[in-house]
C-alpha positions as CSV (number, residue, x, y, z in Angstrom):
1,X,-23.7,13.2,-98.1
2,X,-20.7,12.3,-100.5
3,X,-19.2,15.6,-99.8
4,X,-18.6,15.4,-96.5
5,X,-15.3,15.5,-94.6
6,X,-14.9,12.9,-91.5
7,X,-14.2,15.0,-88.2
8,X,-11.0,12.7,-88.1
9,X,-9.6,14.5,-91.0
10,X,-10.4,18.1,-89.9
11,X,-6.8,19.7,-90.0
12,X,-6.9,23.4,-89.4
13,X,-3.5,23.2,-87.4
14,X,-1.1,22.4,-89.9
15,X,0.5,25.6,-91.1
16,X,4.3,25.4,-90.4
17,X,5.6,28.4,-87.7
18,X,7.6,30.7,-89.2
19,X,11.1,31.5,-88.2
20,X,11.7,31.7,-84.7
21,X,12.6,35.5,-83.5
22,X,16.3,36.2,-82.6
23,X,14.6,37.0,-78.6
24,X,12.9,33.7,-78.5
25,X,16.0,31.6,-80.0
26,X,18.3,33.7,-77.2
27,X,15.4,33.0,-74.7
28,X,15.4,29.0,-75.3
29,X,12.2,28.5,-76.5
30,X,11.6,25.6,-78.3
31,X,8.5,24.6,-81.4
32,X,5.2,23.1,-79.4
33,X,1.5,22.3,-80.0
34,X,-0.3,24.7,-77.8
35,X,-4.3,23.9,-77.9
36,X,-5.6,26.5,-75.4
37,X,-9.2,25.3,-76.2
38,X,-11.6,24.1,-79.1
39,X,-11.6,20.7,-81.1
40,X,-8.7,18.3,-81.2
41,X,-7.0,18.6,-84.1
42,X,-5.4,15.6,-85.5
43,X,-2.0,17.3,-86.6
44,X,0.0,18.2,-83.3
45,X,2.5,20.6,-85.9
46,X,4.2,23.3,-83.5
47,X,2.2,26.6,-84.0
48,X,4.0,28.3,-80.7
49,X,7.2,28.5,-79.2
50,X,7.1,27.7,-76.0
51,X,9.4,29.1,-72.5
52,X,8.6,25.9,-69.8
53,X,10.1,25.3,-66.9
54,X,10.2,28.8,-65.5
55,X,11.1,28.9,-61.8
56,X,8.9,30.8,-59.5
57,X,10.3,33.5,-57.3
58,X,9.4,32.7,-53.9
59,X,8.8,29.0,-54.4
60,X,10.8,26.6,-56.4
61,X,8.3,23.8,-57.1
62,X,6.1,26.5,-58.6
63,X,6.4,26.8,-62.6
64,X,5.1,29.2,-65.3
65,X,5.4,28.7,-68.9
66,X,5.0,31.3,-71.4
67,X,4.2,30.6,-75.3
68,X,4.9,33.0,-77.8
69,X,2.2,32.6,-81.1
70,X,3.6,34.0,-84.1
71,X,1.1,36.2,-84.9
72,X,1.7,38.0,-82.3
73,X,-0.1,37.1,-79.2
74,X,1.5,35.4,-76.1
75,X,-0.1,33.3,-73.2
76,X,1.2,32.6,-70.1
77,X,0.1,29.7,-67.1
78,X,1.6,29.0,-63.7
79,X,0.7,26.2,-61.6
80,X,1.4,25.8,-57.7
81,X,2.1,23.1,-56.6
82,X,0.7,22.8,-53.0
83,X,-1.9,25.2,-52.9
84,X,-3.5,24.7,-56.6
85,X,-3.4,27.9,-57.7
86,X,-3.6,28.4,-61.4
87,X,-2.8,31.4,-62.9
88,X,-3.1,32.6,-66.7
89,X,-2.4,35.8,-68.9
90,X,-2.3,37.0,-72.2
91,X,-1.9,39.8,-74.6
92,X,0.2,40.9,-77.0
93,X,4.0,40.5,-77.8
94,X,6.5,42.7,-80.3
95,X,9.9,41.9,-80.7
96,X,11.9,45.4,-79.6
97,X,15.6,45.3,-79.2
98,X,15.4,47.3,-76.2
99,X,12.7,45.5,-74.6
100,X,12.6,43.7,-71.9
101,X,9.9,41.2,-69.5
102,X,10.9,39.3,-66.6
103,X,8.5,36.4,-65.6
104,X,9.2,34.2,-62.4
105,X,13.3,34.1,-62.1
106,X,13.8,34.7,-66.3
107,X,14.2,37.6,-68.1
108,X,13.6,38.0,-71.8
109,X,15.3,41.1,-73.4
110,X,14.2,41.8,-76.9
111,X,10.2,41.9,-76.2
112,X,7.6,44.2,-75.1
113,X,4.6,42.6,-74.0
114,X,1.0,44.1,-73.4
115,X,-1.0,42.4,-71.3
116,X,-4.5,42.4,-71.9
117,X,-6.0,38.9,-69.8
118,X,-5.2,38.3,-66.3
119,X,-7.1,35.0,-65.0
120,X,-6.7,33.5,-61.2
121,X,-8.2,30.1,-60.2
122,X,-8.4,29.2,-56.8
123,X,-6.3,32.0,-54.7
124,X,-4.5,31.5,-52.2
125,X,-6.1,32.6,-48.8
């Protein structure tokens, strides 16, 4: 019982994120802690860059974020506000200079992105 390791001190999270990608800097995003699931870990150390803030087309109040993981994998969430919709994606990013993604009113250029999870809670009716 000497050996083990309190759950407190569990720290798989703490591995510093690379540079950020030129697309991402000229995007805006900025280091977060993204925990899409699993354990709390006790180091919040920024293992995504993160897009927030993202206006919706049709309806202002509505936001999406998108967070960029640097080994290559993306995930995306948009919340409405007055119907409670949630909506979530994921897949697969690759920085490409001709590239380009548009999500709500922002486009990225520099990025190709395969989508490979599409996930609605609650649609509107």
């Amino acid at each position: 019982m000497k050996n083990l390791i309190p759950y407190e001190s569990i720290n798989e999270a703490a591995k510093p994120l690379p540079d950020m990608p030129a697309f991402l800097k000229t995007a805006g995003a900025k280091p977060q802690h993204v925990k899409l699931g699993g354990p709390w870990t006790k180091d919040q150390t920024p293992n995504a860059w993160a897009i927030d803030g993202i206006p919706h087309p049709q309806s202002p109040k509505d936001t999406w974020e998108i967070y960029f993981f640097p080994g290559g994998t993306f995930h995306t969430s948009a919340t409405g506000a007055k119907d409670l919709t949630f909506l979530t994606s994921g897949g697969k990013w690759k920085a490409n200079s001709t590239g380009t993604f548009t999500i709500g009113r922002k486009t990225i250029e520099g990025v190709d992105l395969t989508f490979t999870t599409f996930l609605v809670f609650s649609p509107p009716t």
